[in-house]
C-alpha positions as CSV (number, residue, x, y, z in Angstrom):
1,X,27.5,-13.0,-7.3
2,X,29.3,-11.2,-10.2
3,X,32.3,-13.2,-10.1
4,X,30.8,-16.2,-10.3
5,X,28.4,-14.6,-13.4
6,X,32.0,-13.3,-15.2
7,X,33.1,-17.3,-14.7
8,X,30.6,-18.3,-16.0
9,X,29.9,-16.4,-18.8
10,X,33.2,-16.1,-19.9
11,X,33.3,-19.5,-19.8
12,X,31.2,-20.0,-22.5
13,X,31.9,-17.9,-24.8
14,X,32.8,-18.1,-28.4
15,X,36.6,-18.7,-28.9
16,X,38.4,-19.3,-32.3
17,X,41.2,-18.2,-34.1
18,X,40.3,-14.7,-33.9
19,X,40.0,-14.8,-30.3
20,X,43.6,-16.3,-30.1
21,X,45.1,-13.7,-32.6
22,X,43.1,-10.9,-29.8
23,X,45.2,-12.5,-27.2
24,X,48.4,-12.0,-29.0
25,X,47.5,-8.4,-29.9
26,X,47.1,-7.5,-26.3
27,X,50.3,-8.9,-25.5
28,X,51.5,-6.4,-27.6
29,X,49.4,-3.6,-27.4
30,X,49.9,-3.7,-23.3
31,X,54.0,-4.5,-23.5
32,X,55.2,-2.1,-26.3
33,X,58.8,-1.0,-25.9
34,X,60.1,-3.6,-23.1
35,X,62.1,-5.5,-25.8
36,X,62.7,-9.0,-23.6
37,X,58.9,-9.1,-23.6
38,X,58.6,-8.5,-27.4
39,X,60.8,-11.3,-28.0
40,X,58.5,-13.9,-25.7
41,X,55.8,-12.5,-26.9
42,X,56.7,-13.6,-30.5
43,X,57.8,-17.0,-28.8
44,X,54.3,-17.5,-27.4
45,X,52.6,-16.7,-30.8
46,X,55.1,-19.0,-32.8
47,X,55.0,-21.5,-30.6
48,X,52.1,-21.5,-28.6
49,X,50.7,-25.0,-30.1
50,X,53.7,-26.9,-29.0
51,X,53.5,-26.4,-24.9
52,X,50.1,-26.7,-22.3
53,X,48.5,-23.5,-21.6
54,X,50.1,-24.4,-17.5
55,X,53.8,-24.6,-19.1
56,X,53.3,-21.2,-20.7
57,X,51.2,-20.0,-17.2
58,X,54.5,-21.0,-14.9
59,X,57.1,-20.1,-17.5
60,X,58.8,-16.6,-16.0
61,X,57.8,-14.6,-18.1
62,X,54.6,-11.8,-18.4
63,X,51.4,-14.4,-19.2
64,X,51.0,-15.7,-15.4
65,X,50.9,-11.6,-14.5
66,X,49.3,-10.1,-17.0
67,X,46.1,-12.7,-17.0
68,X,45.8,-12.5,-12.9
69,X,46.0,-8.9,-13.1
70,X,43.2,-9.0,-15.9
71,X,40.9,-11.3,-13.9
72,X,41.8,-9.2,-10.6
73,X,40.7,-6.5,-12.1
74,X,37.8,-7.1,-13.8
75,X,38.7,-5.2,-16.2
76,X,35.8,-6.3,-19.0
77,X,37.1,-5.2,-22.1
78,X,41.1,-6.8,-21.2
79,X,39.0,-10.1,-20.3
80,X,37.7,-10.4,-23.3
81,X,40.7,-9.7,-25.6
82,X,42.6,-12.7,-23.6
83,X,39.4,-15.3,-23.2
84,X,41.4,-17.6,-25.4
85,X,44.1,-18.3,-22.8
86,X,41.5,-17.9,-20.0
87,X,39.5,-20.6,-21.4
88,X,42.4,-22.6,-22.6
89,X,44.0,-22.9,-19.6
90,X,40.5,-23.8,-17.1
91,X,39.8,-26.3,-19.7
92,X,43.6,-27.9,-19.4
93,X,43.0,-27.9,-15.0
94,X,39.2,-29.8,-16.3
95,X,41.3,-32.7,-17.9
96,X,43.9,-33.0,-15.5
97,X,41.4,-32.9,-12.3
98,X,41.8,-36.1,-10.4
99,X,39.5,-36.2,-7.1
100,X,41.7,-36.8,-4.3
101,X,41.4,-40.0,-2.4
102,X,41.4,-38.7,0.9
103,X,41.1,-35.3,2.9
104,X,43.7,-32.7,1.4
105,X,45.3,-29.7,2.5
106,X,46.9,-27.1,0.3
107,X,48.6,-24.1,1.6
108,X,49.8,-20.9,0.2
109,X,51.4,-17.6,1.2
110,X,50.9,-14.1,0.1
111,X,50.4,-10.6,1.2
112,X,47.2,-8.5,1.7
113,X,46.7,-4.7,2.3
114,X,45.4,-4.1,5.3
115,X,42.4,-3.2,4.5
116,X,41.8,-6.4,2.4
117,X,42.5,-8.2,5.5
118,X,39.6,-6.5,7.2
119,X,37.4,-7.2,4.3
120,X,38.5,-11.0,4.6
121,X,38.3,-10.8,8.3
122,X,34.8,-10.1,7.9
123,X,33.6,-12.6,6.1
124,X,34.5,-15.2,8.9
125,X,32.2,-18.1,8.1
126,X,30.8,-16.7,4.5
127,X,31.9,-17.5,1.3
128,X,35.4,-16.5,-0.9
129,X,37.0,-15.9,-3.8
130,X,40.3,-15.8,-5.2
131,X,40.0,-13.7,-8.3
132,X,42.5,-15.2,-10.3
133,X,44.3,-18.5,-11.1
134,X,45.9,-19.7,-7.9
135,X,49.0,-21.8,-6.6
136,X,49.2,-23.7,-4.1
137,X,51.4,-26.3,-2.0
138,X,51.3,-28.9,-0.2
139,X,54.5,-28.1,1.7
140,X,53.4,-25.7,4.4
141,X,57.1,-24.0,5.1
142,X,57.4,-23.3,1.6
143,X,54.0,-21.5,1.6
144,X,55.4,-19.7,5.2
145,X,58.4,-18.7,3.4
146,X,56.3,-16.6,1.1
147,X,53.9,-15.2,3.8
148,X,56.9,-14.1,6.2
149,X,59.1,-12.8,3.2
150,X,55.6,-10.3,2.5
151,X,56.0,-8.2,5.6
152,X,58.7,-6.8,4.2
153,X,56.7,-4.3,2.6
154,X,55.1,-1.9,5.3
155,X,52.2,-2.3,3.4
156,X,51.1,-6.1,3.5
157,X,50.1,-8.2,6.4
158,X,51.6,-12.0,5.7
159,X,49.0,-14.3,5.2
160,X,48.9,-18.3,4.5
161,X,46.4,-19.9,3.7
162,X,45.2,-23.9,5.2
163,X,43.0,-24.9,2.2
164,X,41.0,-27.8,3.3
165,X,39.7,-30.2,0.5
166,X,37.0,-33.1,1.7
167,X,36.6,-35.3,-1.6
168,X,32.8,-36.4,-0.5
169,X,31.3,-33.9,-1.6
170,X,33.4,-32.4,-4.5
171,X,32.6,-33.3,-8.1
172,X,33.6,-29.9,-9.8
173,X,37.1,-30.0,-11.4
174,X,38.5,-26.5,-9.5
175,X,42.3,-27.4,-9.4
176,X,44.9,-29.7,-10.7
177,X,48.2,-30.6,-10.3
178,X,51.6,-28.8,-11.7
179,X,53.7,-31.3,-11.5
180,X,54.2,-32.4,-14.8
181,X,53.0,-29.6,-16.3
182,X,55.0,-26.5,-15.0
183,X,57.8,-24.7,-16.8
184,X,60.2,-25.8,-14.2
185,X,60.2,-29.2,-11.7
186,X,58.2,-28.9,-8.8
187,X,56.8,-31.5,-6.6
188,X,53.2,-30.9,-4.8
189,X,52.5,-27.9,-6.5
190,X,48.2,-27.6,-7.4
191,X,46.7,-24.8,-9.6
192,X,43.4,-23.0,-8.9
193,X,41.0,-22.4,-11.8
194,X,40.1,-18.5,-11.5
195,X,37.3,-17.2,-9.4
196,X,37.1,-20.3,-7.4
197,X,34.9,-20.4,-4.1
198,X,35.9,-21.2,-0.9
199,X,34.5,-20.7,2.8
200,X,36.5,-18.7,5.3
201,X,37.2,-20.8,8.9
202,X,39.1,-19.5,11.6
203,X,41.7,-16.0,11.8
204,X,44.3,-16.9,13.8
205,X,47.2,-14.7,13.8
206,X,51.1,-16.3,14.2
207,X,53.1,-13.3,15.3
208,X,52.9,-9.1,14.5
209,X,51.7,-8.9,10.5
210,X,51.5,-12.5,10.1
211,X,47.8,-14.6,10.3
212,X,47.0,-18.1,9.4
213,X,43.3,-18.3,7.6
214,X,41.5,-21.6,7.4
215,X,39.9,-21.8,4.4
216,X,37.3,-24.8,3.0
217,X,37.2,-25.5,-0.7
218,X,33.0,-25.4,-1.4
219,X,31.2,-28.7,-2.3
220,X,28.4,-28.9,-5.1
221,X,25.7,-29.5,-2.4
222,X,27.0,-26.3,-0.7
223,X,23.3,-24.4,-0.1
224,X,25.1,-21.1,0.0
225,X,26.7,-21.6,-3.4
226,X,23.8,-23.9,-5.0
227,X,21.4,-20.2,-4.1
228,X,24.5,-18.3,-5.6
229,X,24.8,-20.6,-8.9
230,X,20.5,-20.0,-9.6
231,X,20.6,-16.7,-9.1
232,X,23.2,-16.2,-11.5
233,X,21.3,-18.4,-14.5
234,X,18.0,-16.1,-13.9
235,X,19.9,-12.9,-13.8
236,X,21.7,-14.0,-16.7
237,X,19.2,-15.5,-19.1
238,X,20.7,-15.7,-23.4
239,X,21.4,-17.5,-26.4
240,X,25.3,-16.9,-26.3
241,X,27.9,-16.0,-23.7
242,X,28.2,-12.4,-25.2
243,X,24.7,-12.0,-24.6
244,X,24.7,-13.2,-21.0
245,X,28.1,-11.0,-20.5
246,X,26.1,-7.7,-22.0
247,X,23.0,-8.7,-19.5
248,X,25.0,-9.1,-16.5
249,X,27.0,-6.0,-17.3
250,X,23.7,-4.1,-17.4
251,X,22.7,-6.2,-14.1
252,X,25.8,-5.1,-12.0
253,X,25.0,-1.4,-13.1
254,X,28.6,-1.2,-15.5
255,X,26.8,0.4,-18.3
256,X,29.9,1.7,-20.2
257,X,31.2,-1.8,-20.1
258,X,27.6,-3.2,-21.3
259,X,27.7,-1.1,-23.8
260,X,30.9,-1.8,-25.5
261,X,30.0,-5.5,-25.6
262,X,25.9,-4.6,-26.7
263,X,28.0,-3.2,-29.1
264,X,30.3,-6.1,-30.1
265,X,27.0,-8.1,-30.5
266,X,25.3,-5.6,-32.7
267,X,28.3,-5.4,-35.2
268,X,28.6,-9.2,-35.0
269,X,24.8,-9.6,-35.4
270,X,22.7,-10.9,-38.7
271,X,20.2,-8.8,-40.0
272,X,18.3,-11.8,-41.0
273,X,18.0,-12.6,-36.9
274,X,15.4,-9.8,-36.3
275,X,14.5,-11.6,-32.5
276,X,18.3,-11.5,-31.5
277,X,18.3,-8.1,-33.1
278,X,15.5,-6.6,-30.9
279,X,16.7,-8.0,-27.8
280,X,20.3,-6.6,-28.5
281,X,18.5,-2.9,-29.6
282,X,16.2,-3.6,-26.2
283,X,19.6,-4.3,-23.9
284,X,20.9,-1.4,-25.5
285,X,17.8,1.4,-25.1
286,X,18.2,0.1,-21.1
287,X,22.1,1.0,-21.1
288,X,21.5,4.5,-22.6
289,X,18.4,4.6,-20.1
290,X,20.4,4.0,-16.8
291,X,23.0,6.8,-18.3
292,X,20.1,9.0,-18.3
293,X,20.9,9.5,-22.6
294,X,17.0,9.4,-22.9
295,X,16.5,10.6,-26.2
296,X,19.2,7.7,-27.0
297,X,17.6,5.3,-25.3
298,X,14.4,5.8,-27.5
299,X,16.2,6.1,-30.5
300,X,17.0,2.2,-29.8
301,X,13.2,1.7,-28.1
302,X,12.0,3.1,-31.7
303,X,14.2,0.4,-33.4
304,X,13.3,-2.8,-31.0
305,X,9.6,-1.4,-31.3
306,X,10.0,-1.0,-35.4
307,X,11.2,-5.1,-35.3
308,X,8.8,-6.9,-33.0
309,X,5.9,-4.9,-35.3
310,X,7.1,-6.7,-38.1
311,X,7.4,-10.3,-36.6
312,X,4.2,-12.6,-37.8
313,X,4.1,-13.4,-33.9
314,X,5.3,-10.7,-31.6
315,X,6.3,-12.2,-28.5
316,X,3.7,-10.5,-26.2
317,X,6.2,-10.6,-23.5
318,X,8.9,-8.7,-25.3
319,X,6.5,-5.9,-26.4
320,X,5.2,-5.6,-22.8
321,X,8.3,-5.1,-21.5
322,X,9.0,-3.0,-24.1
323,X,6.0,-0.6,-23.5
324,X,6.9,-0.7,-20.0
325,X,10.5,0.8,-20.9
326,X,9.4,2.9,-23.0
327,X,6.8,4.5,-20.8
328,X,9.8,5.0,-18.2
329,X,11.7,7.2,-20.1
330,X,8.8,9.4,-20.9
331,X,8.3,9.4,-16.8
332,X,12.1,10.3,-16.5
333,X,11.6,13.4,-19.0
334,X,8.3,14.6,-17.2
335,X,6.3,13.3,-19.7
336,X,3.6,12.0,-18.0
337,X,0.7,11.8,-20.1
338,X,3.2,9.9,-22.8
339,X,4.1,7.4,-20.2
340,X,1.1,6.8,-19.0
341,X,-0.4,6.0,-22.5
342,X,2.9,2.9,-23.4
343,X,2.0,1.9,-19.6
344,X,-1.6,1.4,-20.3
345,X,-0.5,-0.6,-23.9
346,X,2.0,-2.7,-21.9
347,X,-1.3,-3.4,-19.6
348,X,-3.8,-4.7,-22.7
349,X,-1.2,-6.7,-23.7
350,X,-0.8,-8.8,-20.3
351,X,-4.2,-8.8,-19.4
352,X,-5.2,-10.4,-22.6
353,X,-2.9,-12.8,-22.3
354,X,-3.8,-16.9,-20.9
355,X,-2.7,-17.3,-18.5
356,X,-1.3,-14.0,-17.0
357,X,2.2,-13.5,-16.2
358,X,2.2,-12.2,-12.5
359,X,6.0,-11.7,-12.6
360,X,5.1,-9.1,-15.4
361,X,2.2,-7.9,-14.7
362,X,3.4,-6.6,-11.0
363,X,6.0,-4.2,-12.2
364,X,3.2,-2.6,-14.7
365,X,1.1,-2.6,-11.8
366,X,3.8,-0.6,-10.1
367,X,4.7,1.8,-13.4
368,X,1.2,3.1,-13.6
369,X,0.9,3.4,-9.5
370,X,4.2,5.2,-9.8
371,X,2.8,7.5,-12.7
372,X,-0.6,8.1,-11.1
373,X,1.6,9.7,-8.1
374,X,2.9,11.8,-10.3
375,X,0.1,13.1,-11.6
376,X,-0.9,13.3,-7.8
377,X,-4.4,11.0,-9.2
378,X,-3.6,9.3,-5.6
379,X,-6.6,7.1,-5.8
380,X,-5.7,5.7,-8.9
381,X,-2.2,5.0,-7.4
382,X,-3.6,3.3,-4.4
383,X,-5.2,1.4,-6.4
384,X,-2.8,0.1,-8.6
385,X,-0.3,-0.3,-5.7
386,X,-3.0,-2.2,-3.9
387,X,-2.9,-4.6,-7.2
388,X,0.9,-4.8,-6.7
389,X,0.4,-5.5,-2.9
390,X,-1.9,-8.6,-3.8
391,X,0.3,-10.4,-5.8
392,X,3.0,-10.2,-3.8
393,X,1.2,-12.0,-1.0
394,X,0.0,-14.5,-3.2
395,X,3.5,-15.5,-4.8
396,X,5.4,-18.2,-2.9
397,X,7.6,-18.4,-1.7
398,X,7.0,-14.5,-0.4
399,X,9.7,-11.8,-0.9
400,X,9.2,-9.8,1.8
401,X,11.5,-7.4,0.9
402,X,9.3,-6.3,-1.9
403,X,6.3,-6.9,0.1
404,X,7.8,-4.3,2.6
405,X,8.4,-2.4,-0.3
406,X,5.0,-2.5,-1.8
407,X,3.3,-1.4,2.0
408,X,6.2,1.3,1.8
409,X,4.6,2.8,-1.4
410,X,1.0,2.9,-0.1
411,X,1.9,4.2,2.8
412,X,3.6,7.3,1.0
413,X,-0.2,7.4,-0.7
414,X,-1.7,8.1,2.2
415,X,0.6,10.4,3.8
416,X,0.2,12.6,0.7
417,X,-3.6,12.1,1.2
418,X,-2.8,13.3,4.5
419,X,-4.2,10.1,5.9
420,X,-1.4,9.9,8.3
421,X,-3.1,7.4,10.7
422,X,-3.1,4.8,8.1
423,X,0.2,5.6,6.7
424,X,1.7,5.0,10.3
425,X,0.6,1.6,10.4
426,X,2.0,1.0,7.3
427,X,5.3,2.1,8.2
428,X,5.8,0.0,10.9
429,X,4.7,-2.8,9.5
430,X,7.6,-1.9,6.8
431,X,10.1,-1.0,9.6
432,X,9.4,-4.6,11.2
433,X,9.5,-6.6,7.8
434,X,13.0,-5.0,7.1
435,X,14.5,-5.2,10.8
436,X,13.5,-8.9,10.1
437,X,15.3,-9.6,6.8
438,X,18.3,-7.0,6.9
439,X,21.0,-6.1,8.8
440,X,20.2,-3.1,11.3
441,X,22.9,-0.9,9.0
442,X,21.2,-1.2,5.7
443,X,19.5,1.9,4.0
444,X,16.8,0.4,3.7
445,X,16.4,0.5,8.1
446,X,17.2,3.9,7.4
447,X,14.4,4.9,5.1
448,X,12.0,3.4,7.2
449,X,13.2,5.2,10.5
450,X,12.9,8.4,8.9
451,X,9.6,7.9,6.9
452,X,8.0,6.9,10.7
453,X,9.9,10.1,11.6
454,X,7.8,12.4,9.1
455,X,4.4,11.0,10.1
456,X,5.0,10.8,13.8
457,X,5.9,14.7,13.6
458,X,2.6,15.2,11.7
459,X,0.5,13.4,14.4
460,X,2.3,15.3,17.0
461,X,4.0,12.2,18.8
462,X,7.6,14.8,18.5
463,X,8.8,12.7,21.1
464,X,8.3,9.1,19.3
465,X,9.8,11.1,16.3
466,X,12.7,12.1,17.5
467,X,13.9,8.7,18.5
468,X,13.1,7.5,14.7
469,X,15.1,10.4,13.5
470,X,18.0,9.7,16.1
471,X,17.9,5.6,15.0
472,X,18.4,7.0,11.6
473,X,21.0,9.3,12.6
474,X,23.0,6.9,14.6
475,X,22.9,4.1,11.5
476,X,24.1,7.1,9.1
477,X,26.7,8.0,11.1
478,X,28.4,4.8,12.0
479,X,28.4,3.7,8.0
480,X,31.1,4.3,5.8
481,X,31.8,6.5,3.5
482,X,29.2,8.5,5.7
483,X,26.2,10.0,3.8
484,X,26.7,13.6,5.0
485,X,23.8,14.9,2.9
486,X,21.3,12.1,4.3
487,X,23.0,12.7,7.6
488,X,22.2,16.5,7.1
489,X,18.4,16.4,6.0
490,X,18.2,13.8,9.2
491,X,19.3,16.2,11.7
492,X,17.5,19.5,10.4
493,X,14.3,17.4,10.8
494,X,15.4,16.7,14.2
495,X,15.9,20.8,15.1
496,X,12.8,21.5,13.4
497,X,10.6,18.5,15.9
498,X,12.8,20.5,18.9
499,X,11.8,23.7,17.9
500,X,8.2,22.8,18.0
501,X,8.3,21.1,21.4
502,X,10.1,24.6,23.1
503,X,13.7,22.8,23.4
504,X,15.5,25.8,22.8
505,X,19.0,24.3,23.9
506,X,18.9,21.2,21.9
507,X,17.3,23.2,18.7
508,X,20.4,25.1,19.0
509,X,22.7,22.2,19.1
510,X,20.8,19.9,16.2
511,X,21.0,23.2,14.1
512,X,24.8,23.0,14.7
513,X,25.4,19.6,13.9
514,X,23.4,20.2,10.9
515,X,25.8,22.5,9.6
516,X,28.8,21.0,10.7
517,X,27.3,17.8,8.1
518,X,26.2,20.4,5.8
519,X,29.7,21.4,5.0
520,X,30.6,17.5,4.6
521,X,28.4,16.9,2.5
522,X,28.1,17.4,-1.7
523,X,24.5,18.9,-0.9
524,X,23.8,22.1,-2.5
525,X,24.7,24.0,0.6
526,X,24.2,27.5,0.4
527,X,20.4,27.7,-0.3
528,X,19.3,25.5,3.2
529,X,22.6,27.2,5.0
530,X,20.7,30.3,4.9
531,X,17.4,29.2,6.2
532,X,19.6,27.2,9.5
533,X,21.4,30.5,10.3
534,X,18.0,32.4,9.8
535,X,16.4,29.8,12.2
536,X,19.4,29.4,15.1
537,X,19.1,33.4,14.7
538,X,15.4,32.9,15.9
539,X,15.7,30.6,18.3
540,X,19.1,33.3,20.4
541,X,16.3,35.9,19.5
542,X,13.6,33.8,21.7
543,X,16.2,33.5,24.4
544,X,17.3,37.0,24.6
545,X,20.8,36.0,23.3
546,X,20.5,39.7,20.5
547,X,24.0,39.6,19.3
548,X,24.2,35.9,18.4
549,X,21.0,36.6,17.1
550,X,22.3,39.8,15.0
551,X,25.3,37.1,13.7
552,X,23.4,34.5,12.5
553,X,21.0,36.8,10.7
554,X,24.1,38.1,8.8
555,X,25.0,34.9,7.8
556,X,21.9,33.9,6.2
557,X,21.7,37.4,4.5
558,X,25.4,36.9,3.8
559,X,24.7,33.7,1.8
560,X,21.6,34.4,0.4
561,X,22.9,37.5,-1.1
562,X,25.0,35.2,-3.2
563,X,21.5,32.8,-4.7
564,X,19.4,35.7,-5.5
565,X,18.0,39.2,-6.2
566,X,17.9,42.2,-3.6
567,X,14.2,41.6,-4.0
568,X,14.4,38.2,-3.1
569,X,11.6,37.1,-0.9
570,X,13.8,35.1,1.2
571,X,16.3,37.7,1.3
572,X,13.7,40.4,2.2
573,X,12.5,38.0,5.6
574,X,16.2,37.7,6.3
575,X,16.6,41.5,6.5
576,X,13.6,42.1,8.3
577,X,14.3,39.2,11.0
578,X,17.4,41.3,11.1
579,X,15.9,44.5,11.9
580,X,13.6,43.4,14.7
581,X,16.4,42.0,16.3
582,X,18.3,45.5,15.9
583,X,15.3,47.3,17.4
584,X,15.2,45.0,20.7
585,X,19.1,45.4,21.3
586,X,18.3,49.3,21.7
């Protein structure tokens, strides 16, 4: 989804002759002191009017590089200092688009890393995309050439690509041809816009490092892509390309990169345009938000706030949403009583208005639940999250991945209301919804195994636990990276239900693979290290095994020694566990 977003936002945005001067500044800023380049880069300034963007693209030179490795990267704040080319030369493959009569294929050949291949091997019957502008032939030996002559590198696993083109369905103008257009003569030669989709077919491999990928270019009526193309227009909502690029930034969670262009916009911005203003300030305050800069973030809440109170007509939805920011970061700094009060003024608002905004109203719904929790006012919570609940069963079509999430948050009400009967009921209904929707490795399978795991163990069903606890193990485990601090708080539950149930022998064990995670993990180690050792030294001590006993005391005195004062509760248990031991050796 965020490549197609970047394509299309930076596909409308604003170009001029600043934006072409930016693009001849980066040449320059990003090739200082190779002098061959210096002298085509003053070339393609000079004389950039008299060729197509394609002849300039294909010339051998730095431009067909330097823009793929742009794109490629992703790299924001390069993409924008070179939009003019960009732009110029997608809009040059636009013109020169003629749909093909009949069924095409294109081929080309490259190298991947290996574990790109994987990635792409993966995606066997999904959808694809080439992150840059990309060539193509329609001689298949000359695209061979290029996959075989990859392998040289030790590195790269030879690839070429079948790219299948069925003119029925295609109306989009995705690719062109070169040859009339390239630096040098060629004959079959197509061009790629950037970011274009396609949808992987069959892997077959050739010979050792070399595989042949069937690949189908997307139609418009593609349901896949059509899904992909709305999703991007509601996450992306604005009045310019800039704005879109800022939102989508903030979206994708790159909130340095958001905030270089929220701040492009701001300096660009009329002070006579106090809406565009706001929303800008608004973008902003959420940036400095999701950094966790709070007192930042309100700073910019205090201006958005100081500008919709002087609009004649406030748009109720923009102060709503406002409130409800605001009231966040007051729950993120522990101030409760403060975030509960914007909450409550972001509530007035909506349920004044005619007729109500559900889509708003939920998530306020779900700030003062939240808030209420907090303040451990459960009642209150429940019944806010109940309010939630009943909206997301009404909407349609249902999201039942927030409707799992909704039953997940009422269920944590009642287990801290120690209703653990109704809690349980919750969390399977959760546990279903998500094994349903998700695939069986997602976190979200996870979080429910262990949150059945918690209440189970406070009903007393340890067996019925354990096997939530060991699903949620197993799923940890097998992901990658691996989540050793998850994995570790998984498997210390698990030692703790054994302990309970008299398993002595697989206590033991659990409390050693906890450890072994435990030093895996980034988890602040030593304080919990010391209460495992202090527990496997209870459980030798129940079996009569003194001396291992006697060492794993040590160890947790050993370590706690390091957290805290000789008078240290904990310390003081530690040393006496220590001493009973002593006594039953002699």
């Amino acid at each position: 989804m965020y490549i197609q977003l970047l394509k299309e936002v930076l596909l409308q945005m604003e170009v001029d002759d600043k934006a072409k001067k930016e693009l001849f500044q980066f040449c320059r800023k990003t090739n200082i002191g190779i002098l061959g380049r210096m002298n085509i880069i003053g070339e393609f300034e000079r004389y950039y009017h008299m060729h197509t963007p394609m002849w300039w693209y294909t010339r051998e030179s730095f431009i067909h590089d330097m823009i793929n490795r742009v794109l490629r990267l992703q790299d924001i704040d390069a993409i924008i200092q070179t939009r003019f080319f960009i732009q110029d030369l997608h809009q040059q493959i636009e013109r020169l688009y003629e749909p093909p009569s009949k069924k095409l294929t294109l081929y080309r050949g490259q190298g991947l890393s290996y574990g790109d291949f994987q990635q792409l091997r993966q995606l066997k019957g999904g959808l694809y995309s080439f992150h840059y502008f990309l060539s193509t032939t329609m001689d298949r030996d000359t695209a061979l050439t290029f996959a075989q002559s990859a392998r040289q590198d030790s590195r790269l696993i030879g690839i070429i690509y079948h790219i299948n083109i069925d003119p029925v369905s295609l109306k989009s103008a995705l690719f062109a041809s070169l040859d009339n257009e390239s630096y040098y003569k060629v004959e079959n030669e197509f061009l790629f816009t950037m970011y274009t989709i396609f949808r992987v077919g069959e892997i077959i491999q050739l010979e050792p490092e070399l595989w042949q990928v069937e690949l189908s270019l997307t139609s418009d009526n593609d349901k896949d892509l059509k899904k992909l193309t709305e999703n991007i227009r509601q996450a992306t909502q604005g009045s310019t390309g800039w704005s879109r690029l800022g939102k989508m930034l903030l979206t994708m969670g790159k909130f340095d990169k958001a905030e270089k262009v929220l701040q492009i916009l701001i300096n660009k911005s009329s002070e006579d345009d106090l809406e565009e203003l706001g929303h800008l300030y608004h973008l902003m305050g959420l940036v400095k938000e999701n950094k966790k800069e709070y007192d930042q973030a309100m700073v910019f809440y205090e201006k958005v706030l100081n500008i919709y109170r002087s609009l004649p007509d406030s748009n109720y939805l923009h102060l709503t949403k406002l409130y409800n920011d605001i009231g966040s970061v007051y729950l993120f700094k522990k101030e409760y009583s403060k975030a509960l009060e914007y909450y409550e003024m972001a509530l007035t608002i909506q349920e004044k208005s005619n007729p109500l905004n559900y889509s708003d109203l939920v998530i306020t719904y779900g700030n003062l639940a939240e808030i209420y929790k907090h303040l451990r006012d459960y009642s209150q919570s429940l019944r806010f999250y109940q309010k939630e609940l009943d909206i997301y069963k009404k909407s349609t079509p249902v999201n039942y991945l927030k409707l799992a999430t909704s039953y997940e948050n009422i269920a944590e009400i009642h287990y801290h209301m120690k209703e653990y009967s109704e809690a349980l009921q919750l969390f399977r209904k959760v546990l279903k919804i998500r094994e349903d929707h998700l695939l069986r490795n997602n976190t979200k399978i996870v979080i429910s195994h262990k949150n059945l795991g918690k209440v189970l163990d406070k009903l007393g069903y340890y067996l019925e636990a354990i096997e939530h606890y060991q699903y949620a193990r197993y799923i940890l485990a097998k992901s990658a990276p691996v989540n050793f601090s998850e994995l570790t708080m998984i498997c210390y539950k698990m030692a703790e239900i054994y302990k309970k149930i008299g398993n002595k022998l697989k206590t033991l064990e659990i409390y050693q693979e906890t450890l072994i995670n435990l030093d895996r993990s980034s988890h602040r180690k030593k304080a919990i290290s010391a209460t495992i050792h202090d527990n496997i030294g209870q459980v030798y001590e129940s079996i009569g095994e003194y001396g291992k006993a006697i060492m794993s005391y040590r160890q947790a005195i050993q370590i706690e020694q390091l957290l805290s004062a000789q008078n240290d509760f904990q310390l003081q248990l530690y040393k006496k566990h220590l001493a009973q031991a002593r006594r039953k050796i002699k």
